[in-house]
N, C-alpha and C positions, 0 to 999 in steps of 0.2 A: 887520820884515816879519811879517806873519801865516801863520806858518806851516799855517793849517788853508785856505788857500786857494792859489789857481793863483798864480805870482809873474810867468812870462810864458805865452810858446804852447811856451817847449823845456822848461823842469823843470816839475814835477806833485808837490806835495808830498801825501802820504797816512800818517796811522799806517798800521803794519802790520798792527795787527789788525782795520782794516778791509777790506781786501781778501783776506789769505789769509788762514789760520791755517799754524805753521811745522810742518813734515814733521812733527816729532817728537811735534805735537800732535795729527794728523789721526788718526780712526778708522784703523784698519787696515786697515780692510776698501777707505777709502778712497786710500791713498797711492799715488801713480801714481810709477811708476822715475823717479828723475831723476839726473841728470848730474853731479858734482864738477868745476867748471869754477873756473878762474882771471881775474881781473876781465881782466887786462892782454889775455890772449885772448877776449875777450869784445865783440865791437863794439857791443854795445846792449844795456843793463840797465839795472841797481837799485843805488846805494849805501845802505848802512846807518852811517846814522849815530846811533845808538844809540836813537835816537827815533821817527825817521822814514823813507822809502821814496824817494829820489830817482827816478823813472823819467822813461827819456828815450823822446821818440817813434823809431822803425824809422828815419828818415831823418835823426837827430840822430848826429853825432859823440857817443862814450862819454867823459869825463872822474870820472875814477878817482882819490881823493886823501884819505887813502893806501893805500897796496894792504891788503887787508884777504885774507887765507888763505883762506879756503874762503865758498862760496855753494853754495846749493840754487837749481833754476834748476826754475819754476814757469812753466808755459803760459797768462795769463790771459785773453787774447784776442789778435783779429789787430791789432790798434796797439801794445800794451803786452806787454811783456815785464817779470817780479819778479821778483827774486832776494831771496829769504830767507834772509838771515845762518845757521849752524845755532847752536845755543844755547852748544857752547863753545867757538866761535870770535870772542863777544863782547870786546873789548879797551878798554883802557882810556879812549880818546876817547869811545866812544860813552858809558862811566860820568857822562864831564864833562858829555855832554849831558842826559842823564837828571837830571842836579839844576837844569835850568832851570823842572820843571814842581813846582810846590809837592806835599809829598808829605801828603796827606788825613789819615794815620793820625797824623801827629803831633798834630793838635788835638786839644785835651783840653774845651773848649769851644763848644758853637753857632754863636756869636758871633766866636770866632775864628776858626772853619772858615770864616766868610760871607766876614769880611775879607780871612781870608789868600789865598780863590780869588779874592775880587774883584781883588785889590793886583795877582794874577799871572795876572789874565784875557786878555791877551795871551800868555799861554804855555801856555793851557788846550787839550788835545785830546780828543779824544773817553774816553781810558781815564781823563784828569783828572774829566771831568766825572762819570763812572759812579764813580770815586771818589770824588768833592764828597756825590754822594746818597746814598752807600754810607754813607759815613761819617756824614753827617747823620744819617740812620735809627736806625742803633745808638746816637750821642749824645741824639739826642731819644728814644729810648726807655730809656735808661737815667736820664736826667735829666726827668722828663715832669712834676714838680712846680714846675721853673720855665719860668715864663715868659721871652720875648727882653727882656733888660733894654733894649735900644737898638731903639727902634721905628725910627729912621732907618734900616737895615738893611735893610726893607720893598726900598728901591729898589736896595739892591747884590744883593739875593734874585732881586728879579723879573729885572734884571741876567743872572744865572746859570741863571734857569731861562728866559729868551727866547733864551738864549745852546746849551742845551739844546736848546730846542724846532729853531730853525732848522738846527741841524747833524745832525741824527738820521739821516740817509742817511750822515752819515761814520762811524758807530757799526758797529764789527764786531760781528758775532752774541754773542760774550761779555761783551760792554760793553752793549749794547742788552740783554739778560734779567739784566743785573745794574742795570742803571738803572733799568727797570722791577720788579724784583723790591723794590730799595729804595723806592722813589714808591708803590707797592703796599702797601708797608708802612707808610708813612707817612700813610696816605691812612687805614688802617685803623684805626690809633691814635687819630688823629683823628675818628673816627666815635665814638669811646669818651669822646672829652672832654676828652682829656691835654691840660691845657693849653697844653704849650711845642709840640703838633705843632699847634695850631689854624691860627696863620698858615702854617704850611706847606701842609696843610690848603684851605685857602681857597685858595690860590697852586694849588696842583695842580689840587685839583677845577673850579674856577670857575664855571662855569654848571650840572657836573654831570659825571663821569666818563665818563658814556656819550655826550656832547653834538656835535656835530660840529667844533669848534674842541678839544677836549678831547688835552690830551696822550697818553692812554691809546690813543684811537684812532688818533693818528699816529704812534705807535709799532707799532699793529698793521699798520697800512697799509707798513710799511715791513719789518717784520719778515715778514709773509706771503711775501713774496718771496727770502727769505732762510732758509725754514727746513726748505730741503732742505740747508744747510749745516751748519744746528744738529746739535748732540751729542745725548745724551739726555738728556743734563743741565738741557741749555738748552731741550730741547722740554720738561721736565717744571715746571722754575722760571717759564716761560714761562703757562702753563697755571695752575700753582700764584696766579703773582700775579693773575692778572684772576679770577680764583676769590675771592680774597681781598678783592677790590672788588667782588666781584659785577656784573664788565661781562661780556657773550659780544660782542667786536667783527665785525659783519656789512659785508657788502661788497657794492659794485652789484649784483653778478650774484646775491644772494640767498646766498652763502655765507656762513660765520665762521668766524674765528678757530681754534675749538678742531675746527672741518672738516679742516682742512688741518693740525694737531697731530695728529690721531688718522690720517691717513692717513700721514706722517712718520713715528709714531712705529711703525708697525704694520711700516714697512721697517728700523725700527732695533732691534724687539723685543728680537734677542739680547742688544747694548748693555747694555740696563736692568738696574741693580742692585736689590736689592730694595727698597730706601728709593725711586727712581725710580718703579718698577710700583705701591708703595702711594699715593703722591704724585698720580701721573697718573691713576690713575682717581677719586683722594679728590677731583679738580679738575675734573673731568667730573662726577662725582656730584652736589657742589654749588653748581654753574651749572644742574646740571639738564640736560646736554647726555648724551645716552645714545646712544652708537654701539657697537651689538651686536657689531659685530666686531672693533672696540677690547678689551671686556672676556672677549671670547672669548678671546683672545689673549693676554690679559693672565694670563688665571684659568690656561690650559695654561703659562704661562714661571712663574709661579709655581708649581705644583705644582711645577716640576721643582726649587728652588731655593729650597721652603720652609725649611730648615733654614738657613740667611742671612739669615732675615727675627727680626728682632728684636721686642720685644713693641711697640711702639710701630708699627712696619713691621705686623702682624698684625691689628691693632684699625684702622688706616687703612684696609688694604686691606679687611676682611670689613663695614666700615662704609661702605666706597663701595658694595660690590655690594647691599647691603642697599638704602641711601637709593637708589640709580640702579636696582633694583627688578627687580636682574639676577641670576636662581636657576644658581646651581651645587653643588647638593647635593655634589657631589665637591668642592670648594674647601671648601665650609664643616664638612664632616666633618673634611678634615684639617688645617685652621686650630681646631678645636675639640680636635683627639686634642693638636697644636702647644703652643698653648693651656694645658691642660690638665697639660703637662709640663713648662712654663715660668711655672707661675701664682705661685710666689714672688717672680717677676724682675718682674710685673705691675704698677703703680701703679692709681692711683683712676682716672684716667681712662683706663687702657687695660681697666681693669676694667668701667668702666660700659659705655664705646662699645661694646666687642665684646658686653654682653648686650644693648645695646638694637640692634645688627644680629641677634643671630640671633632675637630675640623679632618684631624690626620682619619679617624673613623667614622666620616661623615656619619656621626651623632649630632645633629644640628638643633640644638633647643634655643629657643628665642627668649625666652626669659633668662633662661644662665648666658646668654650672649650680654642681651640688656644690661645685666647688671653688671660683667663682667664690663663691659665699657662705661656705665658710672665711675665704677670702682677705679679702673685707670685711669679715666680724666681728673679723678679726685687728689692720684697719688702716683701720677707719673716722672715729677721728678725723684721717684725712688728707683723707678726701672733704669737695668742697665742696658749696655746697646741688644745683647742676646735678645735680651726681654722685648726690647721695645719691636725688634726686627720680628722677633716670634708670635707675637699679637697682634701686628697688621696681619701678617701670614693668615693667621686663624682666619682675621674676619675674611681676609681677601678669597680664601678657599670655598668657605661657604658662604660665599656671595651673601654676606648679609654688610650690606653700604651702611656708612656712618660718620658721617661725614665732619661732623665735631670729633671724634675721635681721632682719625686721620690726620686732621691737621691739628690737633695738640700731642699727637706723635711726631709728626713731622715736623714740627717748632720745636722739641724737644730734642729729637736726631740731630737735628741741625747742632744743636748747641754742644752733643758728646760725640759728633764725628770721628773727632782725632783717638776715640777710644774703640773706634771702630774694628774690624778685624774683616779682609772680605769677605765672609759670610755672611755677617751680617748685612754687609754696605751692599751687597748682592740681591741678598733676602729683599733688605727692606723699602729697593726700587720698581721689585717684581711685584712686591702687594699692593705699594702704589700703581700700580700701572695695571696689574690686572682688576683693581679693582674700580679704576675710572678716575680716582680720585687725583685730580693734578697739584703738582706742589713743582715749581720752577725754580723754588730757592732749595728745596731738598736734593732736587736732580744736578743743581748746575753745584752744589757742593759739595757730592757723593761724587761728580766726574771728576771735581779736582783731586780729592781725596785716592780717587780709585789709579788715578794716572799714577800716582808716585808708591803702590804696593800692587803692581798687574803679574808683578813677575810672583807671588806669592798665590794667587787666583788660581784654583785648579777648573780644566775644560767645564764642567759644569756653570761654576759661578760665572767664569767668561762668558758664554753662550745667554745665560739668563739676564745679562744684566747689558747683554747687546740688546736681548730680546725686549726686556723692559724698555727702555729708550725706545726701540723702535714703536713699542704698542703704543708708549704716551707720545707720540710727536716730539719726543727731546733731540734736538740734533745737536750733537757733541761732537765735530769734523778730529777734533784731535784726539781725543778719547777714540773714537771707532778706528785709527788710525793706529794708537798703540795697541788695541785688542788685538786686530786683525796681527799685528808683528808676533803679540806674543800669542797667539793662537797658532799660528804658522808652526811653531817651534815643540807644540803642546798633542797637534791633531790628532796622532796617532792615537793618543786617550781619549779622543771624543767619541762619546755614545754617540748610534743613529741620530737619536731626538735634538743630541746637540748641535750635531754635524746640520741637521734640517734647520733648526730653530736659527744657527747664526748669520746661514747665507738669508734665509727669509729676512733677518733684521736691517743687515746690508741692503738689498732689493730695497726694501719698503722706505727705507729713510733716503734711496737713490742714491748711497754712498759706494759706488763701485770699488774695488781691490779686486785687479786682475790675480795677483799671483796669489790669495785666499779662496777666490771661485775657483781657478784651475785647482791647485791641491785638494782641494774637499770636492771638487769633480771626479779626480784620479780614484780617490779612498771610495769613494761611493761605487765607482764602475766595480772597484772588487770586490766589495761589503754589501753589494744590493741586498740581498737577502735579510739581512740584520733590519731594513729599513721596512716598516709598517705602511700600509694604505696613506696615512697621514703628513708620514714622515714624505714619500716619495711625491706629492699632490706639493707641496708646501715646495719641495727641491724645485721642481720642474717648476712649478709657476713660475721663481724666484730668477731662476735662469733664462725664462722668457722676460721676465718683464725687467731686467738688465741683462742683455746681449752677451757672451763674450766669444764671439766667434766663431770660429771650427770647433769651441770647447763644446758646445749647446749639440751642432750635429754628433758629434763625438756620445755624448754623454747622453742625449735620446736614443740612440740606436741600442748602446749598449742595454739600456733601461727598456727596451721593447717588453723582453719578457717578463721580468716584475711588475709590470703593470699590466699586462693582461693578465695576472695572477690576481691582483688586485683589485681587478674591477668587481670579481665576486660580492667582496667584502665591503666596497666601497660605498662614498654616500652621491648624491644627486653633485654638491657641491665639487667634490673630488672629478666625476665625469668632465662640468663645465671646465678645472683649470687641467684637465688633460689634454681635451680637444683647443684648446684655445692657445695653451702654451705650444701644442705640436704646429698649429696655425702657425705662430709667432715664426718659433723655429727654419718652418716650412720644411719639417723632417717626413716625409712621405715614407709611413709605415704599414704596407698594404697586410699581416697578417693583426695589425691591433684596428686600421680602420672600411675593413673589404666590407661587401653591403651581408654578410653572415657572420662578423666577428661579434665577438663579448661586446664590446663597446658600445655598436650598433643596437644590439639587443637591449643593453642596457639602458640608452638613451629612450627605444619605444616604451619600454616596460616603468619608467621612473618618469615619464616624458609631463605627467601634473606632480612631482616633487620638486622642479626646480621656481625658485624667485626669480625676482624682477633679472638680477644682476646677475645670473647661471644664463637665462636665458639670452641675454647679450651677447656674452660668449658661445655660446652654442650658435646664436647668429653669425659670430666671424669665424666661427669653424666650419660651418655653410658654404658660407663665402670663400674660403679657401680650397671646399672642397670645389667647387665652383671654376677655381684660380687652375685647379688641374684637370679640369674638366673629369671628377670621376662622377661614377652614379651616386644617386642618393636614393637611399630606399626609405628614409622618413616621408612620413605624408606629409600633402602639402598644407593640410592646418595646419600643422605642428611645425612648420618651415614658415607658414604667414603670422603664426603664433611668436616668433623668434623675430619674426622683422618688426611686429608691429611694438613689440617690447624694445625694441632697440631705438626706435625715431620716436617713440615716448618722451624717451629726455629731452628734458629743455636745454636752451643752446644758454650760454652765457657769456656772451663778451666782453671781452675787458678793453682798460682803457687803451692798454698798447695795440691792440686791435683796432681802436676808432682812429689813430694818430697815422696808422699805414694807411688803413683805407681814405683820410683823408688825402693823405701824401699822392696815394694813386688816383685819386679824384681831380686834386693840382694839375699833375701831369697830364689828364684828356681821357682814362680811362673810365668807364663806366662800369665798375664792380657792383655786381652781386653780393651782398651782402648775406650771412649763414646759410650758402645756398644748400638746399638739402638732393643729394645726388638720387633721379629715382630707385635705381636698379640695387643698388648696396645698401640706402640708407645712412649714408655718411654724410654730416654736415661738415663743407668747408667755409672758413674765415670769409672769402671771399673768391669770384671767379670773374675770369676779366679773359675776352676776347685780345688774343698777342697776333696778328700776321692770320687772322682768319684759327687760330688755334684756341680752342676753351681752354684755360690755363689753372690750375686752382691752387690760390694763395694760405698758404698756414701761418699764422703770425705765431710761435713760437714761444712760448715763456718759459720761465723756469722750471717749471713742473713737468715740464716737458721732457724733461733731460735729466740722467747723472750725471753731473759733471758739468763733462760739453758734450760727451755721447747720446743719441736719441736711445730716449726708451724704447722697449718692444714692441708699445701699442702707437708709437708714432712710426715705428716703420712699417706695420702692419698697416694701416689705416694707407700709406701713401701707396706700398706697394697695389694693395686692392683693390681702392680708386683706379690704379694705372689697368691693374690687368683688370675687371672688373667693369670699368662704367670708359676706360681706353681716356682720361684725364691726369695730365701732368701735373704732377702737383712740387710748387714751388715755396722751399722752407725759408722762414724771417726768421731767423735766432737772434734773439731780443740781446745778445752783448754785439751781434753784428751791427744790431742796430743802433748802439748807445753810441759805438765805434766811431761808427761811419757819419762825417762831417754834412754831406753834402746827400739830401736823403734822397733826393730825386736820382742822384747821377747810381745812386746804394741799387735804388729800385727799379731804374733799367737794365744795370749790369746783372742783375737776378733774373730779369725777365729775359734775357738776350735780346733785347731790342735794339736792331743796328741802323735802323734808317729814319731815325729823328734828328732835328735840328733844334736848337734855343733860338725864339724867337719873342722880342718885347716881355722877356722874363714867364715864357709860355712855352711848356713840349708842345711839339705839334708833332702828330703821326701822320 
């Protein structure tokens, strides 16, 4: 007979642990008095026979066989009455019964385990089954190298897991968060690739974890109703495993799952151990499910009971309230003072998590930072790449510099690159780089690393880790060469922030890609709106200060209106690269710059926020406005204020500089050396009278240039010289110059000089 079903309409066969739980196990808080009664007096109950629950219905004669000493006598509804054995009034028959159901823990193999529950699937009940998957769990995660050697199995599997699915309403509440905490497990392993959990895997998941046939939701569908009964244990295990799968199970009426946990668990608060309170909100955290009064609640039972909380308990919890984006300055002070007194008992990962919570909630304490950087320079070869990338992260976010630590990460990265994933190799160029700290063997070994896994990089990681490079001065021509390819292929996923951040990296490092500024040109004319003050300031600079042709007039005009939206919001520094890139441009925008626009206004009204280097630019925005002869309605301090800041700088010539002007010196001419122009304030290389014409000479170096293209501030500078002070100005591009054999005959043909003779190895004009 099948003991997991009815046999007539008088006996009711049920495990125990599906209906009640016994006295001895119930919360305290919930045990209601009951009665020490004797079966013989007793005309309607429950025999225990070691496995199971006989109840008889109210109108059934009692039969009692053999009298068993004591029962707990349990109210469960108006037809049925339970009687639960107490735990040592267990005797020896019930032992006899307990060895009909095969016992889990003895398989030492998979494959054995499938067989031996298939062999005794007629004897399986609900505590069988939570230990069939229990124990699967732990076998296939300790063995996850092999595969099932017997694919015929397939069908005694499916067997025991249809056998599973259909009986889940007989599953008491510790059977049901033990079945799904191993299926949870299993499910996750398998996400990883372990091969022996694949067919499990597939078997579990099947159309998808979250699908409506899906196991996962008909165990929540049955557990919902069942978990005013749950412990805290089971509300927390419960919660843990659909975390672990990343399912939130929803319900007709528009609730879920971890709804109806956080209202449970808020009645059971006292319950919770501290492993429990770190757990349940680490499981809210990362489903992403945030209930304010959960973590309130959570944050006051832990203050009280901090000193129970172990290091791993301490980094769980200050890492949910972090990721779930929930500020308790009083938790994270004394999780940090905790912390801080317990940081030798810390490992690598309790280390990294808790600084990337308090960095992620700029909770900034300098003594848990301190020590937390001892503690890693002590025991970094235990960190792995996640670890190591997520600890510079921390320090780099809250700017707190460390300079020994940095570079015994960065020796240390070096040496587990190949274990790398790009996340991390992404991560941990950006903390270097935004945090100053230079490491040239870190960089030039992450580019090679990153070159041969780009196609794996999703738009973020790309963007940051152009960005990185460009912030520390790494110029990697082949790397920015393959991003730029796979970026191309990618754009469409680029957020704003990316889309700004990777042409800015391009720009800055002078590494031009025509057809990457065109397409994230195109995407931005019709996503303007998505793009912040920042974002748009950063675009346009990037676009003036490398050229790319009709793209620039194109993509300013369109951009007109977003940034007179933006000026509202904007800062001192944002006005300078508006007005200066629109200079570059020379895109003449009469409703962003008439003498009554935003702009204008904004420039008197902010005119003592800007520094040395806003003011510069605002000086060649002058200048330009100057170039078209429009009005200026700035006064004219604040216009002598702008020049005088710009002929401030000191000039600095270089050697390639002394080597022409000598050259023109040979030939007869009498150069002006850094002569400073009055009327604009531009100092040129040199100026030399040609044919009665002031001529002004620009010795050209690399920095000059992307590529072999002039930057924006060298055509800007020539063209306003011209229209401006009405001086030609004549460029030396230093590969012209390495070129060219014969430097005299170089430096005439530049000058157009047509009526000179060689005479006694002398030009004469």
């Amino acid at each position: 007979m099948n003991r997991g079903a009815a046999s007539d309409n008088k006996y009711h066969y049920r495990r125990i642990t599906t209906e009640i739980e016994p006295y001895y196990l119930q919360p305290r808080h919930e045990r209601r008095p009951t009665k020490m009664i004797s079966p013989r007096s007793q005309t309607r109950g429950s025999e225990w026979n070691g496995s199971y629950l006989r109840t008889v219905s109210k109108d059934d004669s009692t039969h009692f066989e053999p009298p068993i000493k004591k029962y707990r006598l349990e109210e469960r509804d108006d037809e049925v009455r339970t009687f639960a054995i107490h735990k040592k009034a267990r005797d020896s028959r019930s032992n006899r019964y307990n060895n009909r159901s095969p016992t889990m823990k003895s398989y030492k193999t998979i494959e054995g385990l499938i067989l031996g529950a298939f062999e005794n699937r007629d004897e399986l009940v609900s505590s069988s089954l939570a230990a069939f998957w229990t124990r699967a769990a732990c076998l296939l995660e300790d063995d996850n190298k092999s595969p099932l050697q017997s694919m015929h199995l397939n069908t005694e599997l499916q067997h025991l897991f249809s056998r599973t699915k259909v009986t889940l309403e007989e599953f008491g509440s510790n059977n049901l968060s033990q079945t799904l905490t191993a299926m949870a497990k299993v499910v996750k392993g398998g996400r990883k690739g372990l091969h022996s959990q694949i067919v499990f895997y597939d078997l579990l998941v099947g159309n998808g974890v979250a699908s409506k046939d899906s196991i996962f939701l008909k165990i929540a569908d049955v557990a919902v109703h069942r978990l005013e009964r749950y412990d805290s244990q089971a509300l927390s295990t419960t919660a843990i495993a659909y975390a672990r799968i990343g399912v939130v199970p929803t319900f007709e009426d528009g609730s879920n799952l971890f709804n109806s946990i956080a209202i449970q668990a808020m009645k059971r608060m006292s319950q919770f151990n501290a492993q429990g309170l770190s757990t349940l909100v680490w499981a809210f955290a990362t489903v992403k499910v945030t209930d304010i009064h959960l973590f309130r609640m959570v944050a006051k039972a832990a203050m009280i009971t901090l000193s129970q909380f172990n290091p791993q308990n301490l980094s769980n919890l200050v890492w949910a309230f972090a990721k779930a984006n929930q500020q308790s300055p009083s938790l994270f002070k004394s999780i940090a003072n905790a912390s801080v007194k317990r940081m030798s008992e810390y490992n690598s990962q309790n280390v990294s998590n808790t600084l990337w919570a308090f960095s992620h909630a700029r909770e900034y304490d300098s003594a848990l930072f301190e020590a937390s950087a001892k503690r890693t320079i002590c025991t970094v070869s235990e960190f792995n790449p996640q670890e190591l990338a997520n600890t510079v992260c921390a320090f780099a976010a809250a700017k707190v510099s460390n300079h020994t630590l940095f570079n015994t990460i960065g020796d240390e990265a070096v040496k587990k690159l190949k274990l790398f994933i790009p996340q991390n190799l992404s991560n941990i160029v950006w903390a270097f780089a935004t945090a100053g700290v230079a490491h040239p063997r870190l960089f030039d070994r992450v580019a090679e690393e990153a070159i041969h896994c780009l196609s794996n990089f999703v738009p973020q990681e790309l963007a940051n880790t152009a960005w990185a490079y460009a912030t520390a001065k790494e110029v990697e021509p082949k790397l920015f060469h393959m991003i730029a390819e796979e970026s191309l292929t990618k754009l469409e996923n680029f957020e704003a922030q990316h889309l700004s951040n990777i042409v800015w990296a391009y720009a800055t490092l002078k590494l031009p890609h025509q057809r990457l500024f065109e397409a994230v040109a195109n995407i931005v004319i019709v996503r303007s709106k998505e793009f912040s003050p920042q974002h748009i300031s950063n675009l346009i600079w990037s676009y003036a200060f490398i050229p790319v042709g009709s793209v620039n007039k194109r993509l300013y005009s369109q951009l007109e209106s977003r940034v007179i939206e933006s000026i509202e919001y904007c800062d001192s520094q944002f006005l300078a690269n508006i007005g200066w890139s629109y200079a570059v441009a020379n895109v003449n925008v009469p409703s962003l710059f008439s003498e009554k626009s935003h702009f204008i206004h904004a420039i008197v009204s902010r005119q003592n926020e800007f520094n040395l280097e806003a003011l510069c630019q605002i000086h060649q925005w002058i200048l330009w406005r100057k170039e078209l002869k429009a009005d200026l309605t700035l006064s004219s301090a604040f216009q002598q204020l702008c020049y005088d800041s710009y002929i401030a700088r000191e000039p600095s010539p270089s050697a390639f500089q002394g080597h022409v002007v000598s050259e023109l010196k040979a030939i007869g001419f009498e150069p002006k050396e850094e002569y400073r122009l009055p009327d604009c304030g531009y100092i040129l290389d040199a100026l030399v009278e040609v044919n009665g014409e002031q001529v002004g000479i620009e010795v050209d170096g690399p920095c000059h240039f992307a590529g072999q293209e002039p930057l924006g501030r060298m055509t800007l500078k020539h063209r306003q010289v011209l229209n401006v002070e009405g001086v030609r100005v004549i460029s030396i591009p230093y590969w012209e110059w390495d070129e060219s054999i014969n430097k005299k005959e170089y430096l005439m043909s530049k000058l157009d000089v047509a009526d000179v003779q060689f005479d006694d190895c002398q030009w004469v004009l």
